[in-house]
N, C-alpha and C positions, 0 to 999 in steps of 0.2 A: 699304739700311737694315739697322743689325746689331740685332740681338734679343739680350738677356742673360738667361739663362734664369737659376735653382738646380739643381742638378737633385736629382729626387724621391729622398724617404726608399727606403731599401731596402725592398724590398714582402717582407716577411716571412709568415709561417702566420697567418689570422684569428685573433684573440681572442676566446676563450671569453666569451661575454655568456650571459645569462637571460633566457626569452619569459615572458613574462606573459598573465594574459587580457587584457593594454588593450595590448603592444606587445613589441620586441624590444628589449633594452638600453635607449637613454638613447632609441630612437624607442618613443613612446606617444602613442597615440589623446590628443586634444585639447592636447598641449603645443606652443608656440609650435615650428613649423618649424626656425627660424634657432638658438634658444634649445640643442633636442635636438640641430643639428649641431653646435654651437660643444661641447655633451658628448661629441659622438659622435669630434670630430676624435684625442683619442689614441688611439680603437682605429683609426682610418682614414683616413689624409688624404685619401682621397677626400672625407669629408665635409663638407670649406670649400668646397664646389662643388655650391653652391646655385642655383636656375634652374629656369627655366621647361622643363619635362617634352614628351612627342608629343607629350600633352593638354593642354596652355598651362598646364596648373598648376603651380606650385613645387614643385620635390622637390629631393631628395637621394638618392644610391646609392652605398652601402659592400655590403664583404664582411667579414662576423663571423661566426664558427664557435657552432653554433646548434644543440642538442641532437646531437651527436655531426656535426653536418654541417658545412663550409662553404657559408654563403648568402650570395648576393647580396640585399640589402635598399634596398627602393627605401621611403620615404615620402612621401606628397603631402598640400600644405595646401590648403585650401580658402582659400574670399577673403579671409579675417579671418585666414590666413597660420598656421592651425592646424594638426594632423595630423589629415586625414580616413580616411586608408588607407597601410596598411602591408604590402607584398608582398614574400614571399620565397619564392626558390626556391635549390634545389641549386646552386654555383656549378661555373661551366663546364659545365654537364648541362643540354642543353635539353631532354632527355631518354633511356630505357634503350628498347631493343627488347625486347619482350614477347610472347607467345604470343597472346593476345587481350585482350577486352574486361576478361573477369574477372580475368585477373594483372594489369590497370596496376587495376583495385579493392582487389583483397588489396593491390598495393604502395604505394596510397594509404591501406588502414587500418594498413599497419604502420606507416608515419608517422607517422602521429595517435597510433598507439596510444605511440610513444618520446616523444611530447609528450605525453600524458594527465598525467605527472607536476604538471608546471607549468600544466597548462591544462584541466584538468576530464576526463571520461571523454567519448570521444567519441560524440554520438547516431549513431542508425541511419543509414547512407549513405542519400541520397538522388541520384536518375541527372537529369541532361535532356540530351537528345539535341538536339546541334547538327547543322548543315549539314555540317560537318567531323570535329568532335571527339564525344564521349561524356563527359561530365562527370562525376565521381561528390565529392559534397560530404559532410564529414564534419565535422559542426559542431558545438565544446564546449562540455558544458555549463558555461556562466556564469551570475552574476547578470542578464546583459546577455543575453537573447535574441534580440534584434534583430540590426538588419542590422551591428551592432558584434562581432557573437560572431566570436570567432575561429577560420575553418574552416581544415580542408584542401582541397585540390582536386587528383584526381588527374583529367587527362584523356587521355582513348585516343585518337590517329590512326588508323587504321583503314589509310588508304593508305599510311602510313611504318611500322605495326607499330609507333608509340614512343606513352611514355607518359612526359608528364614531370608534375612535381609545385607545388605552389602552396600556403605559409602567407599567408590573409590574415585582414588583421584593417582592419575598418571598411567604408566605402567611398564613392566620389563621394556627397556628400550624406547619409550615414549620421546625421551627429548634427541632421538638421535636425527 
């Protein structure tokens, strides 16, 4: 059996998009899933490659350059095929080696703080301490409080000495 492929657009430097308090580029809390890819697809072809996620939910994942960064941007819809949650982190960085707990925190409020622009001033970090990780959340203030606000999230390894980083915005079940 022969296969006739195209082959893929040259994969060039992310494009410069805008985070918002509700999303990153054309991915925003509550807009049709399929709707925000068919936007998303000139900064990504990755974007026509829509499908069911680990979680059985629909998503999408590009990479667009995202306050001085490139991220990888995942979106998932909920059952009525909307945007529930939006996650990005550093592309290619699953994460930096760090001294301890407190530098992957300072390295998580310097983040937030290069996003305060676009995305409110960020409140006081708040820690929970997982079986693994060390979380510290740093969530902006919005009109939207709730589980919609869009935080950072730096977390610490403790046993790999790495801390990697986390924009999300919404999440499983947020707008219900």
């Amino acid at each position: 059996m022969l296969a006739l492929t195209a082959a893929p657009p040259a994969a060039g430097p992310p494009v410069a998009v805008q985070v918002s308090p509700r999303g990153i580029g054309p991915l925003v809390l509550g807009v049709p899933l399929r709707e925000a890819a068919q936007r998303a697809m000139p900064l990504d072809a990755a974007a026509a490659m829509v499908g069911p996620g680990c979680d059985e939910r629909d998503q999408v994942s590009v990479v667009l350059h995202v306050a001085d960064t490139p991220m990888s941007v995942m979106a998932m819809a909920d059952a009525q095929g909307r945007i529930e949650e939006i996650l990005a982190t550093p592309a290619g960085n699953a994460g930096v080696t760090l001294a301890d707990a407190d530098a992957c925190r300072v390295h998580g409020a310097d983040f937030a703080a290069r996003l305060a622009p676009a995305l409110g001033a960020p409140q006081p970090w708040s820690v929970q301490d997982k079986p693994v990780s060390t979380e510290f959340s740093f969530a902006f203030e919005t009109r939207d409080h709730g589980r919609n606000a869009a935080r950072v999230v730096s977390r610490w390894f403790a046993g790999g000495r790495s801390c990697d980083l986390l924009l999300r915005f919404g999440g499983r079940g947020a707008g219900r």
